[in-house]
Each structure stands twice: as structure tokens, then as C-alpha cells.
C-alpha positions as CSV (number, residue, x, y, z in Angstrom):
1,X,95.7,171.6,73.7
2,X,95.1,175.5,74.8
3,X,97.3,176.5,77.4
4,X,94.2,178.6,78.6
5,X,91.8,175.9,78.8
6,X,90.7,176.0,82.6
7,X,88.6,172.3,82.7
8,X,91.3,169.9,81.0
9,X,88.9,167.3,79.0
10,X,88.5,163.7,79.9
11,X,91.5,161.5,78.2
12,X,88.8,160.3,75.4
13,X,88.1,164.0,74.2
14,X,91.2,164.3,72.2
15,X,90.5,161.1,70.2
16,X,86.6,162.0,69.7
17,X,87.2,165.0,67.8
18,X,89.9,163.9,65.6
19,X,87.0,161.3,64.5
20,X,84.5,163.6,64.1
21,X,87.2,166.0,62.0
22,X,88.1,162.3,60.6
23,X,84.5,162.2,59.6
24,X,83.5,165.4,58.5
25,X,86.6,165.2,56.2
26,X,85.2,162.0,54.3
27,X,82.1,163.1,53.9
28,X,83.3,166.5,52.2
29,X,85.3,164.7,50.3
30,X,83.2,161.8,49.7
31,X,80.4,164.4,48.5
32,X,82.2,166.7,46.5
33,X,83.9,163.5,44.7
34,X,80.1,161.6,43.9
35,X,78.8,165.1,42.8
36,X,81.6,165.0,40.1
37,X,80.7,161.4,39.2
38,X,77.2,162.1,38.9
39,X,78.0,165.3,36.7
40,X,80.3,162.8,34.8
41,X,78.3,159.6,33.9
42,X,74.7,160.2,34.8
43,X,73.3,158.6,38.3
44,X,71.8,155.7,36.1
45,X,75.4,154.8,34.7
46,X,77.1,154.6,38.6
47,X,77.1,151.3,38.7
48,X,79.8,149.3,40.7
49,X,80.9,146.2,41.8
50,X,78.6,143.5,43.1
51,X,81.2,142.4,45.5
52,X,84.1,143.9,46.7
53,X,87.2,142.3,48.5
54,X,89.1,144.4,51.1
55,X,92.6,142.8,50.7
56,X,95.0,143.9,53.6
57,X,97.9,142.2,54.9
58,X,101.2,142.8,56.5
59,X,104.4,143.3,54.7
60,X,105.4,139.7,53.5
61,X,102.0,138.2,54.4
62,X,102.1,137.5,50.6
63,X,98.9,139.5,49.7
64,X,100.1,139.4,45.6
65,X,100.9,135.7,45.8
66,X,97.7,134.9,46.8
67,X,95.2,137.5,44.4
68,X,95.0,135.2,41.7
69,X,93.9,132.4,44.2
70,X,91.3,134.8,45.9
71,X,89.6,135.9,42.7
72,X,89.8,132.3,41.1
73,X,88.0,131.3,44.4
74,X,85.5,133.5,43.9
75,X,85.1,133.8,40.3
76,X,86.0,136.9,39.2
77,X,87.6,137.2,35.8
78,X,89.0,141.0,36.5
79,X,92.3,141.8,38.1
80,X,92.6,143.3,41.7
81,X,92.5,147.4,41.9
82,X,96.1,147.6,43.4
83,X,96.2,151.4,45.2
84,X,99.8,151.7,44.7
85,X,99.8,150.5,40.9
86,X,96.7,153.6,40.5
87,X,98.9,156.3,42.2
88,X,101.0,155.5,39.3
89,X,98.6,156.2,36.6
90,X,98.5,158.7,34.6
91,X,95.8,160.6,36.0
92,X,97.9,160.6,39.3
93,X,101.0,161.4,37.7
94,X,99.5,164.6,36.2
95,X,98.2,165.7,39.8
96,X,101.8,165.3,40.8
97,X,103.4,167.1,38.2
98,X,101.1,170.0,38.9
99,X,102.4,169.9,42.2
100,X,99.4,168.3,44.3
101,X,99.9,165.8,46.7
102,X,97.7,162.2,46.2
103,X,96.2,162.6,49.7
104,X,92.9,161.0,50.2
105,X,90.6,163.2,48.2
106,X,92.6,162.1,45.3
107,X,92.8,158.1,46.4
108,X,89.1,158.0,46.8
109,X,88.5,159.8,43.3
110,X,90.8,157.9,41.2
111,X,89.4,154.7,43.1
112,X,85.4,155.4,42.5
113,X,86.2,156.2,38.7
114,X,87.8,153.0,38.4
115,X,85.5,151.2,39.8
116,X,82.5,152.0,37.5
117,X,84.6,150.3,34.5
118,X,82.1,147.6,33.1
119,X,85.0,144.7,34.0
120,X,84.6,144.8,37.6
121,X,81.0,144.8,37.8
122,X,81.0,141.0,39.1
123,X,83.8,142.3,41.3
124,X,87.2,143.2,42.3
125,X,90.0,142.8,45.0
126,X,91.0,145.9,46.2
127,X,94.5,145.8,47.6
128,X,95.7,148.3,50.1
129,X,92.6,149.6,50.8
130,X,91.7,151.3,53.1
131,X,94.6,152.4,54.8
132,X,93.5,155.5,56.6
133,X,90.0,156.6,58.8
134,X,89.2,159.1,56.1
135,X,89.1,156.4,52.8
136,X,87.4,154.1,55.9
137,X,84.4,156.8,56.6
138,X,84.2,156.9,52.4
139,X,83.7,153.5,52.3
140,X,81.0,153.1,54.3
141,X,79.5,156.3,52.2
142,X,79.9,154.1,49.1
143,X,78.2,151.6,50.2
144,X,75.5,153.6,51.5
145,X,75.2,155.0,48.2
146,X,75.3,151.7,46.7
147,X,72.2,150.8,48.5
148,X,70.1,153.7,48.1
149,X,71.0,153.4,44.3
150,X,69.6,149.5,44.6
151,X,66.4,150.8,46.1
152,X,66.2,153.7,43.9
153,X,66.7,151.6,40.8
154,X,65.1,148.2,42.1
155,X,61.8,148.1,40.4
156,X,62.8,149.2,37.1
157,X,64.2,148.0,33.7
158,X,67.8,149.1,34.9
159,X,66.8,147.1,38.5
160,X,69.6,144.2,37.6
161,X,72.5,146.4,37.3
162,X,71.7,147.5,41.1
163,X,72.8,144.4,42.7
164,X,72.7,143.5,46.6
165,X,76.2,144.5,47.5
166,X,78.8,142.3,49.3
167,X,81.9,143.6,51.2
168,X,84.6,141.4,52.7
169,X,87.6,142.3,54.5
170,X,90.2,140.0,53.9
171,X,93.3,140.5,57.0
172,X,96.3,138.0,55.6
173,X,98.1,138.1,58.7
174,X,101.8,137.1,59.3
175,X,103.7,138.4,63.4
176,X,107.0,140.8,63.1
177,X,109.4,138.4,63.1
178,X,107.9,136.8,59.6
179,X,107.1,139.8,58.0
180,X,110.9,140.8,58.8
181,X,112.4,137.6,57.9
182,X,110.0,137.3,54.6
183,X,110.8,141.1,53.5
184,X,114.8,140.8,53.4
185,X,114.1,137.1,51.7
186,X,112.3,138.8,48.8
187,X,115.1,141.2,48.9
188,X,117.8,138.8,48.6
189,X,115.5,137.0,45.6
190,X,115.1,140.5,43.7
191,X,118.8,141.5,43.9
192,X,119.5,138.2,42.5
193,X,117.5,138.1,40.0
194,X,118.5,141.8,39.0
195,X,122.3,140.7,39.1
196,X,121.5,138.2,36.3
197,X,119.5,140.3,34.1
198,X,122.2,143.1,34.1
199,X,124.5,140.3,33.4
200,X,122.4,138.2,30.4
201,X,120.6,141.1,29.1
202,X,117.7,138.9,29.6
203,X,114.4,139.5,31.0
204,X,113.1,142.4,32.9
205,X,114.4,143.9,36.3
206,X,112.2,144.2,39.2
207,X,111.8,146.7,42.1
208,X,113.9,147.1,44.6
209,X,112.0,148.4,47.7
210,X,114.8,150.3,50.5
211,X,113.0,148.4,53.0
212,X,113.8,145.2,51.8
213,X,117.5,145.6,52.1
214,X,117.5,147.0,55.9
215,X,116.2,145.3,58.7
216,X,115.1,148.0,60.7
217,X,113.5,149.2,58.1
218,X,111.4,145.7,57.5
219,X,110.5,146.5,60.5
220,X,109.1,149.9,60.9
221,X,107.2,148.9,57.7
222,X,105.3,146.0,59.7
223,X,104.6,148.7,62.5
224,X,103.4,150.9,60.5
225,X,100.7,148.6,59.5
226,X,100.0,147.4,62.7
227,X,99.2,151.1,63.6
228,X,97.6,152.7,60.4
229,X,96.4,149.8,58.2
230,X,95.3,147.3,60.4
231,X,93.1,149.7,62.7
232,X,91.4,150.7,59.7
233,X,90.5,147.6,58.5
234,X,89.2,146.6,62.4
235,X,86.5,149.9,62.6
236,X,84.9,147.7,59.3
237,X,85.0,144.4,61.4
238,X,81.5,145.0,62.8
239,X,80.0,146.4,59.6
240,X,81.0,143.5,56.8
241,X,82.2,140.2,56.6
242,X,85.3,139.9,57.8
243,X,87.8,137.2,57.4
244,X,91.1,136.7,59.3
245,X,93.5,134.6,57.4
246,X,96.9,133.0,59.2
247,X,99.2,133.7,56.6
248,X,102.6,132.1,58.7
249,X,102.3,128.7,57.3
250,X,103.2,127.2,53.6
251,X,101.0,127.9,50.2
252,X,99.0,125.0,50.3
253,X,98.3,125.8,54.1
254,X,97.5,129.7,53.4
255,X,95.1,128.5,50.5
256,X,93.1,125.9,52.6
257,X,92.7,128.8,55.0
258,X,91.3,131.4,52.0
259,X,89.4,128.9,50.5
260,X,87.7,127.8,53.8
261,X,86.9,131.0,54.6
262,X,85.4,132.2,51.4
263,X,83.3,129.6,50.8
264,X,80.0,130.4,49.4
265,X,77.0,131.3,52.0
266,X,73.8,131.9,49.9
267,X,72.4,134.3,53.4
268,X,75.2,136.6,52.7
269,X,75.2,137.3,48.7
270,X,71.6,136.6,47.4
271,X,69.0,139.1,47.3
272,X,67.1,139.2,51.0
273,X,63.9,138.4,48.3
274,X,65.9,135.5,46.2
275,X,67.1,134.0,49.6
276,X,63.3,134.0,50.6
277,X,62.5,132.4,47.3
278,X,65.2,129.5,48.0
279,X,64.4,128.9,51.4
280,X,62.1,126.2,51.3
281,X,65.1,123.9,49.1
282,X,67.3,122.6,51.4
283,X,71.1,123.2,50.9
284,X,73.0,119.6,49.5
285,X,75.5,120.6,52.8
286,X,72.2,119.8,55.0
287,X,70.6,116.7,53.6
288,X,74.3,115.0,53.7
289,X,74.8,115.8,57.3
290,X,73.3,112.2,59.1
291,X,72.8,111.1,55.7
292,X,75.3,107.9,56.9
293,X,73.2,107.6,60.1
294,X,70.2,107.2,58.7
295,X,71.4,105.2,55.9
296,X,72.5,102.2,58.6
297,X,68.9,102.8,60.4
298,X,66.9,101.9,57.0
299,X,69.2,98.7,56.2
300,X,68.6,97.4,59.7
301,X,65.3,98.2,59.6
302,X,65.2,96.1,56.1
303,X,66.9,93.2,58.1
304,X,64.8,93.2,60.9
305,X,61.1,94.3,59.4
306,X,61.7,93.0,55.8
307,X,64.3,89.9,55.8
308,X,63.2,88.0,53.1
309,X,63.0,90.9,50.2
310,X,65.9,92.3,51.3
311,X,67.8,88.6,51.1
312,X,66.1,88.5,47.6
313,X,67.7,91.9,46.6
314,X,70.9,91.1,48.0
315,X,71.1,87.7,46.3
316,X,70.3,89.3,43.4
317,X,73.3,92.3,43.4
318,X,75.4,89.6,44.3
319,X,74.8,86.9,41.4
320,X,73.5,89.5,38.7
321,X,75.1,93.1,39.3
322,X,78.6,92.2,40.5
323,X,79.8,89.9,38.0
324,X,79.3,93.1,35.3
325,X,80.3,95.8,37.6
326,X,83.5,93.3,38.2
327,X,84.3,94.0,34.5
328,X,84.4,97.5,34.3
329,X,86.4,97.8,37.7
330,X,89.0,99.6,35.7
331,X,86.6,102.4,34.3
332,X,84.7,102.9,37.2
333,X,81.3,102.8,35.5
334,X,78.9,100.0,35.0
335,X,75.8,99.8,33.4
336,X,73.0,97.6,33.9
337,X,69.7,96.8,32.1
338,X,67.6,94.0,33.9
339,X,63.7,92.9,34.0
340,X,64.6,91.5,37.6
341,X,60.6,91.0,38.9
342,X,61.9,91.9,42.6
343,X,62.4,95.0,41.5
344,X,59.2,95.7,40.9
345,X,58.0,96.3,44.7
346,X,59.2,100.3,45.2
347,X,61.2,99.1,48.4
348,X,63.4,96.8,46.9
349,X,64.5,99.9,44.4
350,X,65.2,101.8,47.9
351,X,66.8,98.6,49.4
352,X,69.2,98.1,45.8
353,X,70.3,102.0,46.3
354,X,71.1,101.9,50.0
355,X,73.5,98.2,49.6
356,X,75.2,99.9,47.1
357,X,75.7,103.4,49.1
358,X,76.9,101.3,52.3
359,X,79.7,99.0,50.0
360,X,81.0,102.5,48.5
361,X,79.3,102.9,45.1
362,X,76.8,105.5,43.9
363,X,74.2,104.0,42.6
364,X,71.2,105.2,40.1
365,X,67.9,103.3,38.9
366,X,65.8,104.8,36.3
367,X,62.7,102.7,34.8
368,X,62.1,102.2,30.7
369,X,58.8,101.1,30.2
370,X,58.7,99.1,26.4
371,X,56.0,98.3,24.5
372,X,56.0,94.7,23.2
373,X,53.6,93.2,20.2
374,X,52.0,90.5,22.0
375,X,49.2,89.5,19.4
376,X,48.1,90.7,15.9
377,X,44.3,90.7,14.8
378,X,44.2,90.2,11.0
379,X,40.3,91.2,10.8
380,X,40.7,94.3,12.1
381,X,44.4,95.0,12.2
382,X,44.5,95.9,15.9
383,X,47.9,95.4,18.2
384,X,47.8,93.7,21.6
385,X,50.9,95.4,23.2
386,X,52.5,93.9,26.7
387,X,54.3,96.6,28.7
388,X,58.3,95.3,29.1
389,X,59.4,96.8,32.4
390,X,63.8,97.2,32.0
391,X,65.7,98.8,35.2
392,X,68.5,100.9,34.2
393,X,70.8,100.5,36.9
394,X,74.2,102.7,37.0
395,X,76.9,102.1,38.9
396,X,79.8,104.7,39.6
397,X,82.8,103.7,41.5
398,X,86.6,104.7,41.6
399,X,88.4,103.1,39.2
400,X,91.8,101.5,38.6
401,X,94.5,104.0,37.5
402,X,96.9,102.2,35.2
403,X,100.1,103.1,34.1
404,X,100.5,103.7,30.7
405,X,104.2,104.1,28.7
């Protein structure tokens, strides 16, 4: 601050204006960097990924152990965008040997012109990015963009390659203390696996990162993060979905978390006009909620309002439809065809499904009507047909695992 300034500004003003410099910054470079891609492909051929996944995480959070579960849990067939694998590229690699630094200008241009590659159109996991305010204000521009390209494009023949975009920001989170511990382990693992291939001559060597080797170094790394990375990724916590994911426990644990927090939400990836479409079909998560309760409501009611049909149809599973599901107890399948008269009244069909829910089985009735020759006229040739009625009835159950060898 100016020694000459006479009115010393409120303790906010510093921090205000190095956002709006912060700001100003991404947008120059955010504009500058589209004109080129525009000048490059054509408006028509920018065309980027339907969903995009903001992987951060701290140092030993295990952020590559877990990509090929994030993607495979989300269906994308692409590998992750990993920033520090693209600063070694050859397009960065010339910018360094003619003496440029890769700053952020240079991030967000190599990033954008992978990203309109054809193989991440379903999406991508972006890992380590962002990691400073500027590539967060170009984000947000990005997605802007993306959007006005939708709108601009929506009604048109080249409408589908405009897709509704969906951002997540994905925080694997581990505290100090198992980043630390995590960062020297992986150290330890790498020097020992180095040791062995200098010795053999066999397989590849890995990299051996300074800051898995010293402590204090671990743990300016974490800090780092905690002050760079991590309040990046928090200014996009109110603007997409964002998903916090304890990282401290084992693989299976870590995975549960991911997988619960990915899991698919139609209101947050359709189309606002396919979701309207939809909306009337209930989801299969809603209809099973107090699908139980109400299952034990209809077979009281049967007991109580309907006693003697539903004595019928119970006598009947138990002498005809058990002794044959009995024999297939080891597949866990059984099929059976039946001209049971019972079944003929439309409740005892819904009475036969619900026993058969409540013992543990799934149970599925379909109807094959069959014409029968009941009489032959020999003056004029004519066929007097009787309708056989034959109830399909299928029965799934688990069956018997056995041992074999």
C-alpha cells in the first residue's frame, strides 16, 4: 500500500481488488484463448464434454487410485485430463524451450484444446484442476460459453452435440497427519521398487517426488493445498455439484463413499425439457419405498375381507407350486404352467404375487390363452374352438451354491 494514502482502506479492500485483478485477468485470458479456438475449429465444431469431473484431493488422498473407479462409476470410457501429465506435452514443452513460463494463460489453452477431442465428449475427469482463482474465473466462463452454445445451437440439426452440461467437484479429502504419513509410505514403496529394477533389469522405474522422502516437505505440500487448491475448489461449491469425499478410511470404504455420492439424479443431468417429459413416471427408488408396508396391509386385508379365496389360493401354492419350486431349489428358477380355476378371479392373481413376495420370492404370472378343437361339423367343415386358459407362473429365488471339484 502507498505510503501517501491519507484514508487507509477497510481491511477487505486489499482482498477485493486482487479479485477483481483476479477477474479481469481470466477473462482476458479466457477471451483471447476462445477467439483462438474459434479461429481454429469453427464455433460449430467447439463442442465439449457433457460432464465434467473436478477431481481435487490432498497429497496422498489417493486421487489416481481412485480415477478408474470414478469414471467406471460414471461411465465414461476416456481417461482423466491429468494437468501435470499436459504440462508435459509437447505443446508445453515447446513453450518452455522458448523460454515462456506455463502460467495460467497457457494451462487454460492447452486444457480447452484438449477438451474438444471427440473422446471426451461423454466426459472426462479433470485432475488438478483448478488450482488457482484465475483457471477458477475461466471455468465458470466455460461453462457460460457452453450454455450459450447449447441455446445457440438447440434447435438445429447440430442441436445434440450441445448437451445440458454437468460440473462436479469432487474434494478426496485426507487431515495432515495422513497425507504426511501416506506421502513418505509411497516413498518408501517407490524407492523399493526402484532398488529392484536397477538390480533385475526388470520393469520400469517410477518417479521419485523430493517431497516424498522429507517430512517437512510432505508437509508443506499438504499446506499448500489447503491454502491454494482447496479454496479454489470452495468459490465453485455454490455454483455446481459438489461432493466431499472422506478419503482416511480403507479402498472398499473410500469407494462406498464415491459411489454413494455419484449416484445418478435424473434432476441434475437430463435436459430441464427431458426431465419435464419424465416426470409423470415415477422413479423405481419411489414406488419401493413402503412397498413392504403396504404389501402386509393388502394380505391382512385378504385375511380379514376375503378369507376363503385367499385360503383357496394358499392351499393351492402350498400343494401345487411348492412341490416343483422344491425341485429347482438349487437353480433358483421355477416354472409353472397350471389351468388352476381360482386363478381365474383377478384377485387371486394379486393375492398369488403378494404370498410369494412376503415368503422371499419374486414372483411373475403371465396368461396364455389356447385355442382347443372342441367339435368338427362335416357338412360344412366348420371348427367349434374352446378357449384353454394356462397361467404361466415364474418363480425366482436364490439358489443353492454348490461346490464343485
Amino acid at each position: 500500500m502507498s505510503p501517501v494514502t491519507v484514508t487507509p482502506p477497510s481491511p477487505a479492500a486489499p482482498a477485493s481488488r486482487v479479485a477483481d485483478l483476479e477477474i479481469k485477468d481470466a477473462q482476458l485470458i479466457f477471451s483471447a484463448i476462445w477467439a483462438d479456438l474459434e479461429a481454429e475449429f469453427g464455433r460449430e465444431n467447439l463442442r465439449f464434454p457433457k460432464e465434467i469431473i473436478l477431481l481435487g484431493g490432498a497429497p496422498g488422498a489417493g486421487k489416481g487410485t481412485n480415477t478408474d473407479f470414478i469414471a467406471k462409476a460414471r461411465g465414461l470410457t476416456c481417461g482423466p485430463v491429468v494437468i501435470s501429465a499436459l504440462l508435459d506435452t509437447p505443446e508445453a514443452k515447446r513453450l518452455k524451450d522458448g523460454g515462456n513460463m506455463v502460467g495460467d494463460r497457457e494451462v487454460i489453452g492447452l486444457l480447452l484444446r484438449r477438451l474438444v477431442r471427440p473422446e471426451y465428449r461423454d466426459g472426462v475427469i479433470l485432475d488438478g484442476f483448478p488450482r488457482t482463482k484465475v483457471q477458477v474465473e475461466c471455468l465458470k466462463l466455460l461453462v457460460d460459453k457452453m450454455h450459450q452454445l447449447r441455446r445457440e445451437f438447440y434447435s438445429t440439426p447440430l442441436g445434440i452435440h450441445f448437451r445440458q452440461p454437468t460440473v462436479h467437484i469432487m474434494v478426496l479429502f485426507v487431515d495432515e497427519k495422513t497425507s504426511v504419513d501416506r506421502q513418505l509410505s509411497r516413498g518408501r514403496e517407490i524407492k523399493a521398487h526402484n532398488d529392484e529394477v536397477r538390480r533385475t533389469g526388470i520393469g520400469e522405474p517410477q518417479e521419485e517426488r523430493t517431497t516424498d522422502f522429507d517430512a517437512g516437505l510432505a508437509q508443506r505440500r499438504y499446506r499448500v493445498f489447503k491454502e491454494q487448491t482447496w479454496d479454489a475448489l470452495q468459490e465453485l461449491k455454490e455454483i455446481f455439484h459438489y461432493h466431499f469425499i472422506n478419503a482416511q478410511g480403507s479402498f472398499d470404504e473410500v469407494e462406498q463413499n464415491i459411489r454413494h455420492e455419484l449416484e445418478y439424479q435424473s434432476t441434475l443431468e437430463l435436459d430441464p425439457r427431458t426431465f419435464d417429459r419424465l416426470r409423470a413416471i415415477p422413479l423405481a427408488s419411489e414406488i419401493i419405498v413402503h412397498a413392504r408396508q403396504e404389501m402386509v396391509k393388502r394380505l391382512d386385508a385378504y385375511e380379514l375381507e376375503h378369507g376363503e379365496l385367499f385360503g383357496r389360493v394358499a392351499t393351492f401354492i402350498a400343494q401345487k407350486v411348492m412341490p416343483i419350486v422344491l425341485r429347482h431349489a438349487i437353480s433358483g428358477v421355477a416354472l409353472v404352467n397350471t389351468e388352476e380355476t381360482v386363478l381365474d378371479d383377478p384377485l387371486a392373481l394379486a393375492m398369488l404375487i403378494d404370498i410369494f413376495s412376503e415368503r422371499g420370492y419374486h414372483a411373475a404370472v403371465d396368461i396364455h390363452r389356447i385355442e382347443v378343437p372342441r367339435k368338427f361339423d362335416l357338412q360344412t367343415g366348420a371348427i367349434t374352438c374352446r378357449v384353454k386358459k394356462v397361467y404361466r407362473v415364474q418363480i425366482r429365488f436364490v439358489g443353492s451354491e454348490i461346490r464343485r471339484g
